[in-house]
VEXZA-155593 format. One record per residue (C-alpha): residue number from 1; z, x negated, y negated. Coordinates in steps of 0.02 Angstrom, whole numbers, plus 32768, in hexadecimal, padded with zeros to 4 digits. Each point is the difference from the previous one (the first is absolute). Example, Ala and Ser with C-alpha at 12.3 -4.5 7.8 and 13.67 -1.06 7.14 Angstrom:
ATOM     k     c3     c1     c2
ATOM     1   8186   7D99   80E1
ATOM     2   7FDF   7FBB   7F54
***
This chain:
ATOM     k     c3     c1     c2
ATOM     1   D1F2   320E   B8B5
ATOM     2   7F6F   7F77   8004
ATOM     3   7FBF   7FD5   7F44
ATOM     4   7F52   8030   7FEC
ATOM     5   7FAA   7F78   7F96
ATOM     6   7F5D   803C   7FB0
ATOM     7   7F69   7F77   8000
ATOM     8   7F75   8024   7F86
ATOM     9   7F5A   7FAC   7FD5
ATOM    10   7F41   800C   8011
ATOM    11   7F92   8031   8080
ATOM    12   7F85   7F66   7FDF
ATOM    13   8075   7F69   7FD4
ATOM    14   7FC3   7F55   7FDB
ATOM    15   7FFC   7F90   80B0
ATOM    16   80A0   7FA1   7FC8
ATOM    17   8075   80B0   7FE6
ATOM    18   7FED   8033   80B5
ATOM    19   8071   7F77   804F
ATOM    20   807F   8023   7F70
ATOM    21   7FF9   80B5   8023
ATOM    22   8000   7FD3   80CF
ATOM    23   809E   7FA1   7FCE
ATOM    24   8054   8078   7FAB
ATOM    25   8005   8096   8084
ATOM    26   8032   7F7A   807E
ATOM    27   8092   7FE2   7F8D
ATOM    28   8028   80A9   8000
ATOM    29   8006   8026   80AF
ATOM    30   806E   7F4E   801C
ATOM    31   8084   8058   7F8E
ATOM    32   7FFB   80A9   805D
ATOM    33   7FBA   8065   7F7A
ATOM    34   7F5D   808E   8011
ATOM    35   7F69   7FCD   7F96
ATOM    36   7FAE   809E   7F9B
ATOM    37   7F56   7FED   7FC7
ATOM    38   7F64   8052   7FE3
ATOM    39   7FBE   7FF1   80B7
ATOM    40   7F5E   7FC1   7FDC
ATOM    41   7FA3   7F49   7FF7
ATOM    42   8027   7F6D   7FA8
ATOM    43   80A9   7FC9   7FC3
ATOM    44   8036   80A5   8047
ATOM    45   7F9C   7FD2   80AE
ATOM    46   8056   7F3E   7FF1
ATOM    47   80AA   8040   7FD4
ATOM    48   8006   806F   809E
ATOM    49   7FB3   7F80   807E
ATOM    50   8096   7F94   7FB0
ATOM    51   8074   8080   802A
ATOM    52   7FBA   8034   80AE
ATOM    53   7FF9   7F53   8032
ATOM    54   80C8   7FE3   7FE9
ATOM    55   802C   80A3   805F
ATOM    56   8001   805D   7F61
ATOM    57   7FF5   809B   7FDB
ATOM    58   7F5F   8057   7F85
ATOM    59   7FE6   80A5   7F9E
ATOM    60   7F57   801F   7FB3
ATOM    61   8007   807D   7F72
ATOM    62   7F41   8040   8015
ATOM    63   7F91   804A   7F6B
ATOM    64   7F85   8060   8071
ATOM    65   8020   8079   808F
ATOM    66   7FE2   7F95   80A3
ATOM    67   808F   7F95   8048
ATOM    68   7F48   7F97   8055
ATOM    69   7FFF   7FB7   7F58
ATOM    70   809F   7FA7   800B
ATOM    71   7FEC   7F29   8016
ATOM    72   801C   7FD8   80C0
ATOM    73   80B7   7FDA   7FD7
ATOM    74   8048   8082   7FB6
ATOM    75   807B   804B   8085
ATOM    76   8022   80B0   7F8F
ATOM    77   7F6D   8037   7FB1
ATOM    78   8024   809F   7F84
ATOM    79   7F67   8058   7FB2
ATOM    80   800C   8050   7F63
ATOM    81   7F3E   8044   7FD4
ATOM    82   8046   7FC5   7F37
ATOM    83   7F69   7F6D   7FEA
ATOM    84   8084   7F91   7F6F
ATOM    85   807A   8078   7FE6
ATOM    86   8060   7FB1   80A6
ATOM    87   8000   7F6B   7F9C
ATOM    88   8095   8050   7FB0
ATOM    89   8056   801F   80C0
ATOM    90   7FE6   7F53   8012
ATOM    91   805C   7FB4   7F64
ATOM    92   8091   807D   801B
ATOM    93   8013   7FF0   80BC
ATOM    94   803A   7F40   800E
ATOM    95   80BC   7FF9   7FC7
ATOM    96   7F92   7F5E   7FA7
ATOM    97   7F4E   7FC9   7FE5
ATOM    98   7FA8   7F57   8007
ATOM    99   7F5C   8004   7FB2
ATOM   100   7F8A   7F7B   8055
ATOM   101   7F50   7FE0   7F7E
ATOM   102   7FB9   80B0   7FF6
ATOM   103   7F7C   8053   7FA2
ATOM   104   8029   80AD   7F8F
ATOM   105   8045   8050   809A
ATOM   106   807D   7F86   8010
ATOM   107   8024   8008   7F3F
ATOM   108   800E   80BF   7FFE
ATOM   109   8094   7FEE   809C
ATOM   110   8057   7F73   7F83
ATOM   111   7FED   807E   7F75
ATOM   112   8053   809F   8070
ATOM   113   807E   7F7B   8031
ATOM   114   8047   7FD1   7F58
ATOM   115   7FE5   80BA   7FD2
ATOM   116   8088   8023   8081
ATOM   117   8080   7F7D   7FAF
ATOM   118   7FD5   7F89   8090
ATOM   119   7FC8   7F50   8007
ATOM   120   7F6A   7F9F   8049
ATOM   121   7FF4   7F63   804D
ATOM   122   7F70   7FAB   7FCC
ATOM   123   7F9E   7F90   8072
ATOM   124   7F5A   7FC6   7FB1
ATOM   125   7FEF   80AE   7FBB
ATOM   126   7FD7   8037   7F4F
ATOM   127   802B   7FA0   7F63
ATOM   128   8071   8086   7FA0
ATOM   129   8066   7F73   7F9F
ATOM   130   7FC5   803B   7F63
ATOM   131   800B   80BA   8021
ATOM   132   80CE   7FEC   7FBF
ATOM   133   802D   8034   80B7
ATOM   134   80B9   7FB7   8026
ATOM   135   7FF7   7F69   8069
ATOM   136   8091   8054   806B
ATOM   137   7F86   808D   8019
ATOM   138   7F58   7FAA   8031
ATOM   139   8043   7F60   804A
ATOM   140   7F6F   7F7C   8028
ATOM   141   801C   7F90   809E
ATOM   142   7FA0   7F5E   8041
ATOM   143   8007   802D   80B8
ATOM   144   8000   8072   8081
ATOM   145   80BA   7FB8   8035
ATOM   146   8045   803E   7F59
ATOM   147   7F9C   8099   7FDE
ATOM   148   8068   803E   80B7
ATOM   149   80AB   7FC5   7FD3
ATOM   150   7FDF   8049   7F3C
ATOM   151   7FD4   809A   8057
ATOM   152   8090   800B   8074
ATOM   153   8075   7FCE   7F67
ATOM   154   7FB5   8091   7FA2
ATOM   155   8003   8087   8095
ATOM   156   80BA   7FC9   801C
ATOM   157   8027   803E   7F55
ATOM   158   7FA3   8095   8018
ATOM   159   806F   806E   8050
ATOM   160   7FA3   8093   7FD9
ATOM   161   7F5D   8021   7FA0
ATOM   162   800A   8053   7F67
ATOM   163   7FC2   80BF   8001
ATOM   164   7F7F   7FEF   7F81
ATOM   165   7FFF   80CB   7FDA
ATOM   166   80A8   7FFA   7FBE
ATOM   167   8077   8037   8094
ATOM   168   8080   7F7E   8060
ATOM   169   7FA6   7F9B   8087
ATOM   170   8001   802F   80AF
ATOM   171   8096   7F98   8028
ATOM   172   8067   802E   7F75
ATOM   173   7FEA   80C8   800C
***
């Protein structure tokens, strides 16, 4: 089975992000993995052109009803009609996540992803150093190079997700 890595991150990124972000999918792709994200524009929009552009292969995790409101290169759109609430579907979809910047979207997927016992990759995103989060657990990267292989190192040790209502995961039943 293909890992699914989640990307996360703002709709309205600073000029400098997007490349980052453009990088990032395209690293994804190279390694064979799918790229989960939100589906809409900005880091999302970048990471999926990334993606698309290496052959890869893109799911959009929607918040409204429409699969028209997917970016232009998301190849599987899936609408929910749950506005924020698929920001949790997002953080628990990738077998890991790599947050790119972000705004309080982004830090409410990082905050569903620790919930689940998982870690983030941390590209430029939010400063959480002094929230006494594990550094194994909310690991900060420089590039887009190492926020990929992190990712990959953390969704190869990820054989299953854990079931976060108290049952054995979907592998392990």
């Amino acid at each position: 089975m293909r890992r699914l890595i989640a990307v996360i991150g703002g709709e309205e990124p600073p000029a400098e992000v997007v490349p980052l972000a453009e990088e990032v999918g395209r690293r994804i792709a190279e390694a064979g993995a799918v790229l989960v994200c939100g589906g809409l524009g900005g880091v999302m929009a970048a990471a999926c052109r990334g993606a698309h552009g290496a052959g890869g292969l893109t799911v959009g995790i929607l918040p409204r009803r429409s699969r028209a409101d997917a970016n232009a290169d998301v190849d599987i759109p899936i609408v929910t009609g749950l506005g924020v609430a698929r920001n949790v579907l997002v953080a628990l979809t990738g077998d890991a996540v790599i947050a790119v910047d972000g705004s309080y979207g982004t830090l409410t997927e990082i905050a569903h992803t620790l919930e689940a016992r998982r870690p983030v990759v941390a590209l430029r995103s939010w400063d959480l150093s002094s929230a006494g989060i594990d550094p194994a657990r909310y690991v900060v990267v420089r590039t887009p190079a190492e926020a990929v292989a992190r990712a990959l190192e953390v969704a190869a040790r990820a054989s299953d997700p854990p079931d976060l209502f108290g049952g054995a995961g979907a592998r392990g039943a």
